[in-house]
C-alpha positions, 0 to 999 in steps of 0.5 A: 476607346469607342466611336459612334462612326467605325470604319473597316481597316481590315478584313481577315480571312481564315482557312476555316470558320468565318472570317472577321472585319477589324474597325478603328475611330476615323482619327485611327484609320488614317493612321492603319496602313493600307490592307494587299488585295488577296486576290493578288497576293499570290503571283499570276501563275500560282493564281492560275493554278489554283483556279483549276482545282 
């Protein structure tokens, strides 16, 4: 199916190359669940430690 109004109900992140955005109809995005925050994915002290590198 295609739309003429797409919405972002994901982003993919990936360890090499670019990553991509995932669209659906406005009917279809109230029914994709709601994406985690990479940024606080990981649990604080992991972050931290990373941050170092």
């Amino acid at each position: 199916m295609t739309t003429e109004t797409p919405v972002v109900v994901a982003v993919v992140h990936q360890n090499s190359g670019p990553g991509f955005a995932v669209y659906a109809c406005q009917t279809c995005a109230a029914h994709c669940p709601p994406q985690p925050d990479v940024l606080t994915a990981l649990p604080p002290a992991r972050r931290a430690r990373s941050s170092k590198r």
